[in-house]
C-alpha positions in Angstrom: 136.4 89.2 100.4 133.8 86.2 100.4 130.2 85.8 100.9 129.2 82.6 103.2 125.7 80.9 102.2 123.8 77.8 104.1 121.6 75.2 102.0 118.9 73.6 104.1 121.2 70.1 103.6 123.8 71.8 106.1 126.1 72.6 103.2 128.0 75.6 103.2 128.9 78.0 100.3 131.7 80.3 100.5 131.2 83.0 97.1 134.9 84.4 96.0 134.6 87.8 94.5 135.2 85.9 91.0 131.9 84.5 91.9 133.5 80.8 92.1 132.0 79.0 94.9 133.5 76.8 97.3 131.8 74.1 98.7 131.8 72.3 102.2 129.6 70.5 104.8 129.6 72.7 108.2 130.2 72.0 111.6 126.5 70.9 112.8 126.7 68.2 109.7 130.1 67.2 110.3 129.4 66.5 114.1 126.3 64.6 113.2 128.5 62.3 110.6 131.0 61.5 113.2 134.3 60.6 111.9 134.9 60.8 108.9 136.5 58.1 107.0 136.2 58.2 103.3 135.3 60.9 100.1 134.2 60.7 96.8 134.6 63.8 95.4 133.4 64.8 91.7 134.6 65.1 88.7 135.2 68.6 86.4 132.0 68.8 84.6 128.4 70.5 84.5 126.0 68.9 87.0 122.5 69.9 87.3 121.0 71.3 91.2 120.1 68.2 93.8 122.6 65.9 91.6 124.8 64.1 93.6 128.2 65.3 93.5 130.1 63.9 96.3 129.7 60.7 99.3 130.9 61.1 102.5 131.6 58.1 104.7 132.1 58.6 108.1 132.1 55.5 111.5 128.1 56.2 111.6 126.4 55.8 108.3 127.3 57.5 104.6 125.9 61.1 103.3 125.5 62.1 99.9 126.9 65.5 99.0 124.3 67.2 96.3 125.3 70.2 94.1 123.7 73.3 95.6 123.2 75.1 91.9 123.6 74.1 88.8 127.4 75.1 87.2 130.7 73.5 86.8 132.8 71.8 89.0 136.0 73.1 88.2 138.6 72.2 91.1 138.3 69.4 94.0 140.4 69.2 97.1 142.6 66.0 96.2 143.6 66.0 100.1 140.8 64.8 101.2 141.4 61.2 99.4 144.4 60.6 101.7 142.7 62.5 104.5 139.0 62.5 104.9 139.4 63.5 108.8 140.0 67.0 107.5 135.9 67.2 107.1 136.0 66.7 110.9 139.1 68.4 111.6 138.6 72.0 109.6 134.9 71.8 108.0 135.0 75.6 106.7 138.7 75.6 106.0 141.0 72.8 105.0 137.9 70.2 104.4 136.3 71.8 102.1 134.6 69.6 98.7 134.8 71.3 95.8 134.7 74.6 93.9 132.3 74.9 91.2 131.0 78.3 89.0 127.2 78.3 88.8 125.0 79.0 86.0 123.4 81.5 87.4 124.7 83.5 89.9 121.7 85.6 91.1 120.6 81.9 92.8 123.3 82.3 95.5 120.8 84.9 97.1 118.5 83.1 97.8 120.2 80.5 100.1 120.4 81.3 103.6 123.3 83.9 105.3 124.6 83.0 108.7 121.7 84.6 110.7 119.1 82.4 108.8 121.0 79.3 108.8 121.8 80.0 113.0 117.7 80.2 112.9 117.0 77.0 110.6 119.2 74.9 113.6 117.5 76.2 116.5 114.2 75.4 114.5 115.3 72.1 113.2 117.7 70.5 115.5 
């Protein structure tokens, strides 16, 4: 079973019971890219919180990807170099970023669950 958390950058965290944490942009940010066309993911290594990670390149203008937490980026999803339209396609599935194991774990609280992030659009949109 997995835990699903929200960062105020539209970001979503998926927590596997190992505690590694997947990594991906949701549907609201994906929609507001457009199509997109082109990703830099990361490379395995530590990266600090707010360092970019990741770019996203979509027909409207180019995103940065930042790491939520601090931890190590230890697997990316290599299918999104020869198809970036997954982002579009499958945003909490197949289009996911990268999967990384944060420092510190506790952190993950403290983003936002479903409910909160469903609040944070209605607010902020």
């Amino acid at each position: 079973m997995s835990i699903l958390r929200f960062t105020p950058d539209h970001e979503w965290l998926r927590i596997d019971a190992s505690g590694d944490v997947t990594v991906g942009i949701t549907s609201y940010a994906q929609e507001a890219l457009g199509d997109v066309v082109f990703v830099q993911l990361p490379d395995a290594g530590s990266y600090e919180e707010g360092q970019e990670v990741a770019v996203l390149e979509s027909v409207k203008a180019a995103s940065n990807i930042t790491m939520p937490l601090t931890g190590e980026v230890l697997e990316v999803n290599q299918a999104l170099a020869d198809t970036p339209e997954l982002v579009n396609e499958s945003p909490l599935q197949a289009g996911w970023f990268f999967r990384f194991r944060p420092e510190n774990p506790e952190a993950l609280e403290a983003l936002m669950d479903q409910s909160a992030y469903d609040s944070f659009l209605a607010e902020n949109a």
